[in-house]
C-alpha positions as CSV (number, residue, x, y, z in Angstrom):
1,X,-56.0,-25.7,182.1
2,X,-54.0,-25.3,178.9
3,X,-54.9,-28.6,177.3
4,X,-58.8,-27.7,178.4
5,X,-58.7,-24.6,176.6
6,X,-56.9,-26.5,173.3
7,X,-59.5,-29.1,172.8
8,X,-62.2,-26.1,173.5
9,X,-60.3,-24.1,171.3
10,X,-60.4,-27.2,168.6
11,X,-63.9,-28.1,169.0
12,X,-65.1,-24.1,168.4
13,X,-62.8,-23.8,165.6
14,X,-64.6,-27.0,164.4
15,X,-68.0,-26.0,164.6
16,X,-67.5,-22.8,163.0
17,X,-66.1,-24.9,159.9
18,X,-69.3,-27.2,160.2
19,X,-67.3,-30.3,161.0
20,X,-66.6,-32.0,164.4
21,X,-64.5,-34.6,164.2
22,X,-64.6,-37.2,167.8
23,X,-62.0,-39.9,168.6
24,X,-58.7,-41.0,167.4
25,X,-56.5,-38.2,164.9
26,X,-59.0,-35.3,165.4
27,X,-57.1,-33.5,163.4
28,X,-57.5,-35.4,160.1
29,X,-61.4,-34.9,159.1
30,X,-63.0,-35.8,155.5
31,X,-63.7,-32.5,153.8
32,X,-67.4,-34.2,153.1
33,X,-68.0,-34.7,156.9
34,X,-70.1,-33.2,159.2
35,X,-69.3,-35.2,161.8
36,X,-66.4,-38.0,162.4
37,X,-66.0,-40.6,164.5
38,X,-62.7,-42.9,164.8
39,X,-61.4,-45.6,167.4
40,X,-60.1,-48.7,167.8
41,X,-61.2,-49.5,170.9
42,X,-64.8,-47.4,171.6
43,X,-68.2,-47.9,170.2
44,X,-70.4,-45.5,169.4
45,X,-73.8,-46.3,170.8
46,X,-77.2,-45.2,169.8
47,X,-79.6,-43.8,172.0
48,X,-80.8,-46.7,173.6
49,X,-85.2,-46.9,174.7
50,X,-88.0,-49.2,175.2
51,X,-90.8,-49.7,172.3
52,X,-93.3,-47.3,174.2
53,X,-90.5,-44.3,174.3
54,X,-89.6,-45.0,170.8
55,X,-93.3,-44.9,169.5
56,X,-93.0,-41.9,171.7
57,X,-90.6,-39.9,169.2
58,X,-91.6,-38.7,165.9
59,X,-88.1,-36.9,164.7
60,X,-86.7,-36.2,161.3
61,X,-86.5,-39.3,158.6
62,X,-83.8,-41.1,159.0
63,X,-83.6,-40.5,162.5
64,X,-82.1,-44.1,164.2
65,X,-82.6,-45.4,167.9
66,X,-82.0,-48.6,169.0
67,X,-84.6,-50.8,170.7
68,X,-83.4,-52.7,173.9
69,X,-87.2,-54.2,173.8
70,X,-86.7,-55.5,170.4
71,X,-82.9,-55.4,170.7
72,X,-82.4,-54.3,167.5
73,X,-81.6,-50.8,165.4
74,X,-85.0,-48.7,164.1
75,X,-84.8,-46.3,161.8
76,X,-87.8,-43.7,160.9
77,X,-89.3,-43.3,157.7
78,X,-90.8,-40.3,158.6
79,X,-94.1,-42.0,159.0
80,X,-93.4,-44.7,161.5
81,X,-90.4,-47.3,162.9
82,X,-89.1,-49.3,161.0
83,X,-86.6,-52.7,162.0
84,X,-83.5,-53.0,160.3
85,X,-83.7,-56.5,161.7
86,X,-85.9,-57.7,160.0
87,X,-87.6,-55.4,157.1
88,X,-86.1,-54.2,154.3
89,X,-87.2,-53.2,150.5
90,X,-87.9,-57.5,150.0
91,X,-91.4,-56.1,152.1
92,X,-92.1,-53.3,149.8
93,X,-95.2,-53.3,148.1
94,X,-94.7,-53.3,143.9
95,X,-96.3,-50.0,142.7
96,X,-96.1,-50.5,139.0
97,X,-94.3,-52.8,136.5
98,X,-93.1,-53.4,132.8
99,X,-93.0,-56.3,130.2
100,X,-90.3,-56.2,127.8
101,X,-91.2,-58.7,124.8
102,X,-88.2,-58.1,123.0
103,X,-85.7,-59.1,125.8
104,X,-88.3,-61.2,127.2
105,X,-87.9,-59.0,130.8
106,X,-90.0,-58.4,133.8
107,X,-89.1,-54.9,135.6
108,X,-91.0,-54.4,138.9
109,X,-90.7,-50.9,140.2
110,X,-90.8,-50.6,144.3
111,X,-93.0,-48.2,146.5
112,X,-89.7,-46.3,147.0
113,X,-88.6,-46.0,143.4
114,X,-86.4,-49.0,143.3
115,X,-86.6,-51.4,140.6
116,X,-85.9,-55.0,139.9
117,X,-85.6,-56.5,136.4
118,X,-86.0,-60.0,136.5
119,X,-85.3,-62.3,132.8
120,X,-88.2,-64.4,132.1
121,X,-86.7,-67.0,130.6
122,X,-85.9,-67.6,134.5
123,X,-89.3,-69.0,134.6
124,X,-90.0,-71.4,132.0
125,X,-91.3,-74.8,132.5
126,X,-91.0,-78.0,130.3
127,X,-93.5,-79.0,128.9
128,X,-95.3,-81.8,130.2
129,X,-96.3,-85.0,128.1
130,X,-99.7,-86.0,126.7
131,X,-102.2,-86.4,129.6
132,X,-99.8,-84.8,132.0
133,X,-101.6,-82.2,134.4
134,X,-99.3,-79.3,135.8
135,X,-99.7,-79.1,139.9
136,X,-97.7,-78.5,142.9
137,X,-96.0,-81.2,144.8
138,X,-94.5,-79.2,148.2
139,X,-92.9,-75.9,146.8
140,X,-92.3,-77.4,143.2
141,X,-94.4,-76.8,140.0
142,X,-94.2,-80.2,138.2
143,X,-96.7,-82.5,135.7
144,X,-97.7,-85.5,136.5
145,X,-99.4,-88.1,134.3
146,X,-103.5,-87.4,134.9
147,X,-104.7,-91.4,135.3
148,X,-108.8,-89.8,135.6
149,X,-111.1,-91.1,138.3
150,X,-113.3,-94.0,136.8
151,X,-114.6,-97.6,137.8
152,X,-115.4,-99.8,135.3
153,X,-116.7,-103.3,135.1
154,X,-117.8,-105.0,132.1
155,X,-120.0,-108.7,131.4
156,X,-116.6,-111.0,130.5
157,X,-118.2,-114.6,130.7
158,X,-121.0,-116.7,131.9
159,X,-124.7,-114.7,130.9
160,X,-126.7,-113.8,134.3
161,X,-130.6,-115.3,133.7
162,X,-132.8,-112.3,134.6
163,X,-135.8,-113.3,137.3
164,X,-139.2,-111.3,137.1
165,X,-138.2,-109.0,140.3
166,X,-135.9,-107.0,140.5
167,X,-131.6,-108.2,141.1
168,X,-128.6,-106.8,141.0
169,X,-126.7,-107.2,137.5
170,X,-123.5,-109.2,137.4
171,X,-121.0,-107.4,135.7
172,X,-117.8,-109.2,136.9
173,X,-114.2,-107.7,138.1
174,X,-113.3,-106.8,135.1
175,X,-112.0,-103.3,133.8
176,X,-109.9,-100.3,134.8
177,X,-110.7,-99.3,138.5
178,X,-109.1,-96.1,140.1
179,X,-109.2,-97.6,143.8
180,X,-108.0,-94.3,145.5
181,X,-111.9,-93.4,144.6
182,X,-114.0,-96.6,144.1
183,X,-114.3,-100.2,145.3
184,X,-116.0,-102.8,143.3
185,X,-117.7,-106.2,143.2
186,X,-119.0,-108.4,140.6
187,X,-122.1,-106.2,140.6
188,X,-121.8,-103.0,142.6
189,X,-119.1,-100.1,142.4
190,X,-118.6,-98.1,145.7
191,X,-117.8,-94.4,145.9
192,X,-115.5,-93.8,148.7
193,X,-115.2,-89.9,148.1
194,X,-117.0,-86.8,147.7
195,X,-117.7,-85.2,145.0
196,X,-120.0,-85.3,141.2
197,X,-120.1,-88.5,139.3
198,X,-121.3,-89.2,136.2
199,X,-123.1,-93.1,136.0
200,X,-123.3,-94.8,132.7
201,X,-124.7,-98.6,132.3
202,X,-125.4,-100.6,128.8
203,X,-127.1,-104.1,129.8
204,X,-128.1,-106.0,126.8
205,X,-130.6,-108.8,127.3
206,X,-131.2,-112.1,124.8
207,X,-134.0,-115.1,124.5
208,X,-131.8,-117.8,126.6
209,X,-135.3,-120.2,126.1
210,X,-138.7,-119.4,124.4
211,X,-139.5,-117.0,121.5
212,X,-142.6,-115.3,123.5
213,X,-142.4,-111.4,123.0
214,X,-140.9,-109.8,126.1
215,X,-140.2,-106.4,128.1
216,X,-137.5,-106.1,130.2
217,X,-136.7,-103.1,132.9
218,X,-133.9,-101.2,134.5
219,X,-133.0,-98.8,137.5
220,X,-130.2,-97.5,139.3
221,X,-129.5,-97.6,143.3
222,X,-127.7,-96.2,145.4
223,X,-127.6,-97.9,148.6
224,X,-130.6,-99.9,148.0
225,X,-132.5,-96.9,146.9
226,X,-133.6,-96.0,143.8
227,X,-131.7,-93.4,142.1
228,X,-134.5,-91.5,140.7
229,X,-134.5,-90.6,136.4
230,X,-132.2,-94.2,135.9
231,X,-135.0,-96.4,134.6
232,X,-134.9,-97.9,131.0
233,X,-136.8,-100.6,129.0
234,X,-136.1,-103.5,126.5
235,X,-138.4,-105.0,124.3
236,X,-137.2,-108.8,122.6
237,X,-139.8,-109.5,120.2
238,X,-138.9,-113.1,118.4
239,X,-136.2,-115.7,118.2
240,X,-135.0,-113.4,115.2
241,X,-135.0,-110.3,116.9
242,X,-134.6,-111.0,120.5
243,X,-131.6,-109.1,121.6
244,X,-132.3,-105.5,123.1
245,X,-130.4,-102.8,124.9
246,X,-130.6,-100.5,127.6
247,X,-128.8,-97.3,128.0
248,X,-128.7,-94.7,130.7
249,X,-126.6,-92.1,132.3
250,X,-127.1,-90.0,135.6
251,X,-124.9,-87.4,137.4
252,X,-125.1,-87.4,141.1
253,X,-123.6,-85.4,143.7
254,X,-121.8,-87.3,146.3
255,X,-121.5,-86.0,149.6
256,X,-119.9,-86.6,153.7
257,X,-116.7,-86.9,155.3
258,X,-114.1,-89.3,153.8
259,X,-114.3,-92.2,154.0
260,X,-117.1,-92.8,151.9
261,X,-119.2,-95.8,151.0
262,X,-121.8,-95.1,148.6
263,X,-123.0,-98.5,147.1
264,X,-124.1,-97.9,142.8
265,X,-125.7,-100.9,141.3
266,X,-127.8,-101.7,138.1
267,X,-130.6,-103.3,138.7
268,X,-132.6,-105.5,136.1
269,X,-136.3,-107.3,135.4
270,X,-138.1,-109.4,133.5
271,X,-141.3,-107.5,132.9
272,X,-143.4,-108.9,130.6
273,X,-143.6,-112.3,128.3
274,X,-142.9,-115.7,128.6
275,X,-139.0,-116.3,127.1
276,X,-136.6,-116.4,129.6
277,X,-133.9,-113.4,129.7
278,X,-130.4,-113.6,129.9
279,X,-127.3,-110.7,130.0
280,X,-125.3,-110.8,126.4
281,X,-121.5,-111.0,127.0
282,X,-119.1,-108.2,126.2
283,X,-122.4,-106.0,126.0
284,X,-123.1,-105.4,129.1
285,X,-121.2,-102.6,131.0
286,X,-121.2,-100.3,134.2
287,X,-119.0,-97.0,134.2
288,X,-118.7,-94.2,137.1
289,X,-116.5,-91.3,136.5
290,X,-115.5,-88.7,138.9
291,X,-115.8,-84.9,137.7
C-alpha cells in the first residue's frame, strides 16, 4: 500500500511539473521533456490499427499510428497519412527554384521549405565528335557517330542499251547502302521501313549507233507502279551533241508494319528517233535517303 501511494505520489508530483518520466531511473528526467521513456528490455509500441481505422482518425499533425495492414509507421500531415516506409521529402513536389551563374548552382526549393543545391558542373557532358548525335543508350546519355539512312547505287561499267518500252535501269551494286533501312539490286533499291524518303536519280543517255535526233523518257516506280510527278525527258540531237541528262527528285511517305518491302526503280525509254540509246558510265545514279 506504501509503495502504491509512492509511485502515485511520483507520478502527481510529475504531472504538476509537466513531465512524466516511464521506465528505467524515473527519477532522472531531461529538463526539455515532456514525457520519457527508458528500458532495456521493453518496447514502446504504437497504437496499432488496420488501414480503414487509420483513414478513420483525423488527429493533430504529427500524430503517428502504426499500420498492421501495411505493417509499417504513418504519420499525419495534418491533411492525410503518410508512410514512413516508403515516402519521404525525395516525393515532394519542387515549388520554386534558383540559377546561380556565378557558382554555376542549381537550388531547388521543396513544397515544405526545404532546399537542395545541386553544382552544375555535376552535369556536364563531353562533347561529342563531328557527326556524332547525342541519345540514350539504357539509362546513359552518350553520342554516337550519326552514319544517315541512304542507298545508293551508281552506273560503274558496262552501258545498258535502252529499248523503245519501258525497262528497268541498271545501275549496278555499287555505292554506300545503309542495310538496317534498304536492300538493293543492280536496278532496284528496297525500303524495308517506315517512314519519308527523299528519291533522287540522274540517268544520262548517249548515241551508242546512229546520229538520228532522239527523245528519250523517264519514270519512277514503286512496286511496279508509277510513282506519280517522277517523269523526265532527254533530247540527243547529233553525233556532236548526243549526250543528254535526266534529273528528278520525289519525296514519298512510306508506310506499314516492319518489315517492309517497298521496291524503287528508275525506269527508262526510247521515245522518239532512230539512233540507238545507251546509259553513260559514272553518270548515271540512283539515291534514297531517309528523313
Amino acid at each position: 500500500m506504501k509503495r502504491n501511494l509512492l509511485i502515485l505520489t511520483l507520478i502527481c508530483t510529475s504531472a504538476m511539473m509537466g513531465q512524466i518520466k516511464i521506465g528505467d531511473n524515473p527519477q532522472t528526467i531531461d529538463p526539455n521533456s515532456i514525457l520519457e521513456l527508458e528500458g532495456t528490455d521493453r518496447a514502446f509500441v504504437l497504437t496499432r490499427v488496420t488501414t480503414v481505422q487509420m483513414n478513420d482518425i483525423l488527429p493533430l499533425r504529427g500524430a503517428m499510428v502504426y499500420n498492421i495492414d501495411e505493417k509499417c509507421v504513418f504519420q499525419f500531415d495534418g491533411t492525410r497519412w503518410r508512410s514512413l516506409c516508403t515516402e519521404n521529402t525525395d516525393n515532394q513536389e519542387i515549388s520554386d527554384f534558383t540559377f546561380d551563374p556565378i557558382k554555376n548552382e542549381l537550388t531547388i526549393t521543396l513544397e515544405d521549405g526545404g532546399t537542395k543545391t545541386v553544382s552544375i558542373d555535376e552535369f556536364k557532358i563531353k562533347a561529342g565528335g563531328d557527326g556524332d548525335i547525342l541519345t540514350t543508350v539504357g539509362t546513359d546519355v552518350t553520342w554516337i557517330k550519326h552514319t544517315g539512312a541512304v542507298a545508293e547505287s551508281f552506273l560503274a561499267s558496262i552501258p545498258q542499251v535502252i529499248g523503245k518500252t519501258f525497262t528497268d535501269v541498271k545501275f549496278g551494286d555499287n555505292g554506300v547502302v545503309d542495310t538496317s533501312n534498304f536492300t538493293t539490286t543492280n536496278t532496284t533499291i528496297t525500303i524495308k521501313t517506315p517512314g519519308i524518303y527523299k528519291i533522287t536519280y540522274r540517268v544520262s543517255l548517249e548515241f551508242k549507233s546512229g546520229n538520228n535526233r532522239s527523245e528519250s523518257e523517264f519514270q519512277l516506280t514503286q512496286n511496279g507502279n508509277i510513282i506519280p510527278g517522277s517523269t523526265a525527258f532527254g533530247k540527243h540531237r547529233n553525233s556532236r551533241n548526243n549526250k543528254d541528262t535526266a534529273t528528278a527528285t520525289r519525296v514519298i511517305e512510306v508506310s506499314g508494319s516492319t518489315p517492309l518491302s517497298v521496291e524503287i526503280a528508275v525506269q527508262a525509254k526510247h521515245s522518239s528517233g532512230s539512233a540507238v540509246l545507251q546509259t553513260v558510265v559514272n553518270a548515271t545514279t540512283f539515291l534514297i535517303e531517309k528523313q
